[in-house]
N, C-alpha and C positions, 0 to 999 in steps of 0.2 A: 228614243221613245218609239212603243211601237206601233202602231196602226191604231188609231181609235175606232172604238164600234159606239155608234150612234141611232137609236131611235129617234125619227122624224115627227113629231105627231101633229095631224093642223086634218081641220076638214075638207080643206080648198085643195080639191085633187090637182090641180094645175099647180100650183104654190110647190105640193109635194114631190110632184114628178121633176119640176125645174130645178128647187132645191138638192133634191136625190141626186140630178145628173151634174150638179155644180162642184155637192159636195165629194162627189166619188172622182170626180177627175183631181178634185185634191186630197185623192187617196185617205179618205175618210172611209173607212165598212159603215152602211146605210141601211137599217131597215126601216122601215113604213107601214103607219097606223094614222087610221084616217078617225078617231074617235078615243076619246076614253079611255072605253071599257075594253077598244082592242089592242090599246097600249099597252095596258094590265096585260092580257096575253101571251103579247109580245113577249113582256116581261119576263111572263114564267115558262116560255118556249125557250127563249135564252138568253139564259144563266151570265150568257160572254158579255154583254149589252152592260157599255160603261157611260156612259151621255145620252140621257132625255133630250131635246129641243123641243118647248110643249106651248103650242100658241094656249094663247089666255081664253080666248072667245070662241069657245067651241057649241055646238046645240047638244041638250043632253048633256051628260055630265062634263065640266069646262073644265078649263086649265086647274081651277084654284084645288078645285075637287081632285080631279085627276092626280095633281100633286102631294094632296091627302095621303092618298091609297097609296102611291109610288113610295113615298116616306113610311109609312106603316108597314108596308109588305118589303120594301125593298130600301132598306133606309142608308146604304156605302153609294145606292147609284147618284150618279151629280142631273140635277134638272135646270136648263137654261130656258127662262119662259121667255115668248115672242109676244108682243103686246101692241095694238094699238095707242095712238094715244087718246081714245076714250077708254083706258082699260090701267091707266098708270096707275092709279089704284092698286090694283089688282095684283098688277105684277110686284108693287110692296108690299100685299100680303102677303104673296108668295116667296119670298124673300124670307119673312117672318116665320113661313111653314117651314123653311130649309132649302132652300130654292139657292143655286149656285149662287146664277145672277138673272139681269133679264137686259132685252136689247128691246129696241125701238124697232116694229114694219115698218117701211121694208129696212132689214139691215144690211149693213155693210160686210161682205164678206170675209175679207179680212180681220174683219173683229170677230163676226161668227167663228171663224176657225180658228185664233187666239183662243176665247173661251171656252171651247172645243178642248182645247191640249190644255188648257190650265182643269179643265173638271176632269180629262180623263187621268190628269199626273195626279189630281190629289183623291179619286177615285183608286188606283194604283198603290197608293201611299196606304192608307186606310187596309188594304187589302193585304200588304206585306206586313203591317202592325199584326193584324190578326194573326196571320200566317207565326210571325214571331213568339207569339205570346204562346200560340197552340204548342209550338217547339219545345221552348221552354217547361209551357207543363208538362209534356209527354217526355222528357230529359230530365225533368225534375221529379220524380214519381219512383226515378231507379232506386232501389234498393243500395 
């Protein structure tokens, strides 16, 4: 499997920078979005970006929303929501919107990067289905 690219999103710029540097030395690709609406960006900046990490409790538009937009505009990418537990709610909404899964702050890193390579293999999957079907019709159209 190959390298996962993963979108970071939480507003705690400390949280993001310790995270970023945790998860690149396990050879994770890492971009970072300290909001929302700059996650969406991200998004449509790049195309490569297979795993969301999206805290719940953001100011401004949060996780649950943010999740909205990602599944409407981006709906093959996988979102793995971070939640407090005043927020467990939340993160079973999100779940309900399409949401991979979600972990408990602080998480365990080990499981972070589990879910990590399960969202980016079935992200992956999703992606070669396409790929096939596109085949098929453009092969099946010959005269």
């Amino acid at each position: 499997m190959g390298i996962a690219k993963v979108l970071l999103v939480d507003d705690e710029r400390p949280f993001v920078e310790t995270m970023n540097k945790r998860l690149t030395k396990r050879n994770l690709e890492v971009a970072a979005a300290y909001s929302g609406t700059e996650a969406l960006e991200r998004l449509g900046a790049m195309d490569s970006l297979e795993v969301v990490i999206l805290d719940v409790k953001m100011p401004g538009m949060d996780g649950i929303e943010t999740l909205r937009e990602i599944k409407k505009q981006y709906p093959l990418v996988e979102v793995i929501m971070l939640t407090g537990h005043a927020t467990v709610e939340s993160a079973i909404e999100g779940m309900r919107l399409g949401a991979f899964d979600y972990l408990m702050k602080p998480c365990d890193m080990e499981q972070l990067l589990a879910k990590v390579q399960e969202a980016a293999a079935k992200k992956r999957q999703h992606d070669e289905k396409i790929i096939q079907a596109r085949l098929k019709e453009i092969t099946s159209r010959r005269p």
